[in-house]
N, C-alpha and C positions, 0 to 999 in steps of 0.2 A: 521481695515477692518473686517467687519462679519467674522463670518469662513462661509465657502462653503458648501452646500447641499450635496457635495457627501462626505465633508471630515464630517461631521458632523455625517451621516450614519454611516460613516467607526469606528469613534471614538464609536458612541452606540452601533455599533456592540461589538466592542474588548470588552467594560465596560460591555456589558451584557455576554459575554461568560468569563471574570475573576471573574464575580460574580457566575457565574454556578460553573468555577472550586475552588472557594474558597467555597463553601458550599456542594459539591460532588466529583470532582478529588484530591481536596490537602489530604481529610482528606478517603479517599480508602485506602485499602490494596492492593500491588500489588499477582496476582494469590492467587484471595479467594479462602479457601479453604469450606466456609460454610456459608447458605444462598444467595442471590439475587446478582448477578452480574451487571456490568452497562456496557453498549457500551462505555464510557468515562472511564472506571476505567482505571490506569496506569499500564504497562507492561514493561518490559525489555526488549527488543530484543537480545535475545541468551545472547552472550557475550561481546558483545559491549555496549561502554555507553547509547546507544539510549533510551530515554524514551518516549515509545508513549501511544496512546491510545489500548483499544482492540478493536476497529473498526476503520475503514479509508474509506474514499468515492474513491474508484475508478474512474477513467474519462474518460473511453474507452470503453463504452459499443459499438461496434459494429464495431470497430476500423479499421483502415486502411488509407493508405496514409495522413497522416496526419490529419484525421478529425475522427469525433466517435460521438455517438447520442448526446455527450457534448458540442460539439463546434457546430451541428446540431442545438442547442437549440438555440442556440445565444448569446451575452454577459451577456446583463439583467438575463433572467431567470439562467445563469449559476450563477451568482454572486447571486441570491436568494438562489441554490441550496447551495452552498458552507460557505455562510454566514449564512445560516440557520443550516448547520451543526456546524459551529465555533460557536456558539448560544447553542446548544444543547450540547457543550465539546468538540466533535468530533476534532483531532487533529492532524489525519495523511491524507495525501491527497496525491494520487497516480497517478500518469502523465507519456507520454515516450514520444519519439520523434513520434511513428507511432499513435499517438492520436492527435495532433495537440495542445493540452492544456496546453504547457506551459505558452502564453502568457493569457490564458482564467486564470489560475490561480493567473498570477500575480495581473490581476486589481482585480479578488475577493478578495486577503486577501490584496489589498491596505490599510496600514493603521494596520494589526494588527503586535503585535508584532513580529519579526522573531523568538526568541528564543521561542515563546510557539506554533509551530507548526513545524510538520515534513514534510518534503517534499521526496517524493522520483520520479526516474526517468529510463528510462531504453534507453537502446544505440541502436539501428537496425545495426546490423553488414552483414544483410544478402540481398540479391539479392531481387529488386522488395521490396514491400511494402510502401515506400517512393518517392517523385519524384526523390531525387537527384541521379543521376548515380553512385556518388563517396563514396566511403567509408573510410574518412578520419580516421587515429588513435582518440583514447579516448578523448586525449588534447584537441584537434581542434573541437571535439561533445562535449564536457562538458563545455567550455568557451562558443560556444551560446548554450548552456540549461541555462547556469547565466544569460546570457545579456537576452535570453526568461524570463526568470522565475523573473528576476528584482533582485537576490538574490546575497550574497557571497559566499555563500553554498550551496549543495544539503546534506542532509542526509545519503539517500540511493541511490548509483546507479547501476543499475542492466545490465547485456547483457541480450539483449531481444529474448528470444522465442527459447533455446538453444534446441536444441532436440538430438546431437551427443553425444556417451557415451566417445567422445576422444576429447571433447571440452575445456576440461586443456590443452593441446596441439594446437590443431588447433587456440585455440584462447587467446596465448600466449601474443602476444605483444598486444593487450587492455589489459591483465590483470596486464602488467608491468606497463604500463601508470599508469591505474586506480589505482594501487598499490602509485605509486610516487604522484598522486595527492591526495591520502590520507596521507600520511605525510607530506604533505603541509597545511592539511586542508578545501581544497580545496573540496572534497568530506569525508563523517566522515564513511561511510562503502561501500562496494562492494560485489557482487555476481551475479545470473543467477535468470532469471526467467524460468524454465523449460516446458517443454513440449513432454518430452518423459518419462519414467521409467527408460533407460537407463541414460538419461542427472541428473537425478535425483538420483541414484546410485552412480555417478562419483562426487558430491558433499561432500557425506560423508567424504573420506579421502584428499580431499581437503585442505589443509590450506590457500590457499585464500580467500576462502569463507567463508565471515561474515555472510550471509545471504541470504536465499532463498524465492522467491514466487513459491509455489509449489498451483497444484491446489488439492481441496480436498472435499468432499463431499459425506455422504452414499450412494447413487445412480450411483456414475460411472459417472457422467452427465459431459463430456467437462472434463475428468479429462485423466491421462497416461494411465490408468491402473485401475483395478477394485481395492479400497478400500484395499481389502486383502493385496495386493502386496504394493499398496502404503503406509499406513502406518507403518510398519516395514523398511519402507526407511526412513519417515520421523521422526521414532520415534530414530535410530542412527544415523540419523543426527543430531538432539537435542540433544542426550547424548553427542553427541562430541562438542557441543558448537556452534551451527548453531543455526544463527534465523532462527525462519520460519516463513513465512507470509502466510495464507491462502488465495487462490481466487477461484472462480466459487464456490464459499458458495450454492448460487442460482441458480448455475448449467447456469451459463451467463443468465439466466433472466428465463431457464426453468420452475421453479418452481414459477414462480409469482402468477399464478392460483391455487397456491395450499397450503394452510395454514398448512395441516398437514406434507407436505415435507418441507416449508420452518423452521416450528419447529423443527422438526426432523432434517435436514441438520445444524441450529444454535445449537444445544444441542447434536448432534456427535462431531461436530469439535470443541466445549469450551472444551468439557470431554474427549478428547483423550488425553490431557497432554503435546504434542508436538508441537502444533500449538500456537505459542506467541501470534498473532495478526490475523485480518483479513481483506482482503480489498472488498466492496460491489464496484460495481456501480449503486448507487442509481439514479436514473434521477430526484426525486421529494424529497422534503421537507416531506414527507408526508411518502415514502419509506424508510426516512433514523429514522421516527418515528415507523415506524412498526418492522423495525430490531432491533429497542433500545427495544423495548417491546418483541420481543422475546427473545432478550440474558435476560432480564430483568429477564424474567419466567424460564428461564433455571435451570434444576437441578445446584448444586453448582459444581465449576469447579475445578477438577484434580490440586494437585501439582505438578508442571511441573518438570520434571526429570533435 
């Protein structure tokens, strides 16, 4: 029998995106320290094995109860966006339960390899934002994010949108779970996505956390705290062995109209040293070509402490 029109895409997609990575991500240095940087180069996330890209497509621009301008867009153009990135290297692809995208994700990467792309994901522990009333432990939200996501694994799973500075406590028993379903395997790291200074503080001495999305950018734009403050939280939290992930790069879409802030915001957060990665939410094929050109043009990027 023929192969099928959609598996036939899927297969030229994966063969054009391991030809990209075998002629640009195999042969990278990871954390260049001189000349031209690439949104595909390879990065370590902190201390953990993870190997990802230094850019990742976010899928929540505008997010809330389960839908965000990603799942707005519809299946089609999602799978253009996403495939178009997996095309261009792009290998970290960022989802939660209050975006609605895990299923939008799984039919986009139908078809490419599991092992050469990261997924990450994040848990709503908190009141409202979701329809469902209940807020079951970890276990019970991470087994359907797999059956959503079509996967064995998630990479990274995050509690979402933590803002208490006593959120090691209060949010005790997700962190047991989450804990026990990474010694399974089951998920390969854990941590918070922050949204206060204080929840961002209380990470550093942490040893749970593998891993933060912290938000960051010159301007203050959608971020805890003014710059000042926040990088000297972010930059002992890297010393200690915390990934970081960067978001609101573009100040959630602020900066779209603005060439010389979106330069400026890409070439603070490469060169501060403490930000491993970074996640956009591009909507277009076309956005996630413009941000690979400015990491592109970027002075050369800090050895990360």
């Amino acid at each position: 029998m023929g192969m099928k029109r959609r598996e036939f895409l899927a297969k030229s997609v994966a063969s054009a995106g391991g030809l990209l990575l075998g002629t640009r991500l195999l042969g990278a240095q990871e954390a260049k320290t001189g000349g031209d940087c690439e949104a595909h180069d390879p990065v370590t996330l902190g201390k953990t094995q993870i190997k990802m890209t230094r850019v990742g497509i976010g899928t929540g621009m505008r997010g809330g109860n389960r839908q965000s301008n990603h799942t707005r867009m519809g299946q089609e153009k999602f799978n253009a966006l996403i495939r178009g990135a997996y095309e261009r290297g792009v290998r970290v692809f960022d989802a939660a339960d209050l975006y609605g995208t895990h299923p939008f994700l799984a039919t986009a990467l139908a078809g490419m390899p599991r092992k050469d792309y990261v997924l990450t994901s994040k848990i709503w522990f908190r009141r409202g934002g979701i329809p469902d009333p209940e807020r079951p432990d970890a276990s019970v939200v991470v087994e359907r994010f797999l059956k959503e996501l079509k996967t064995d694994y998630i990479d990274l799973v995050l509690l979402h949108c933590v803002t208490s500075g006593n959120w090691p406590t209060e949010l005790a028993g997700h962190m047991n779970v989450m804990e026990g379903l990474k010694k399974k395997g089951i998920i390969r790291a854990h941590g918070v996505s922050c949204h206060s200074l204080a929840a961002l503080e209380a990470c550093v001495n942490e040893s749970w956390v593998d891993s933060v999305h912290a938000r960051i950018n010159p301007y203050g734009a959608k971020m805890d705290d003014k710059p000042e403050k926040v990088v000297p939280v972010l930059q002992r939290m890297h010393g200690a062995g915390k990934g970081v992930i960067g978001m609101k790069i573009i100040g959630e879409g602020d900066f779209r109209n603005s060439d010389e802030k979106r330069d400026e915001s890409v070439r603070y957060v490469l060169n501060l040293g403490c930000v491993d990665a970074m996640v956009v939410g591009c909507e277009t094929v076309e956005e996630v070509d413009d941000l690979a050109a400015r990491v592109r043009k970027a002075p050369a990027v800090k050895t990360s402490a």
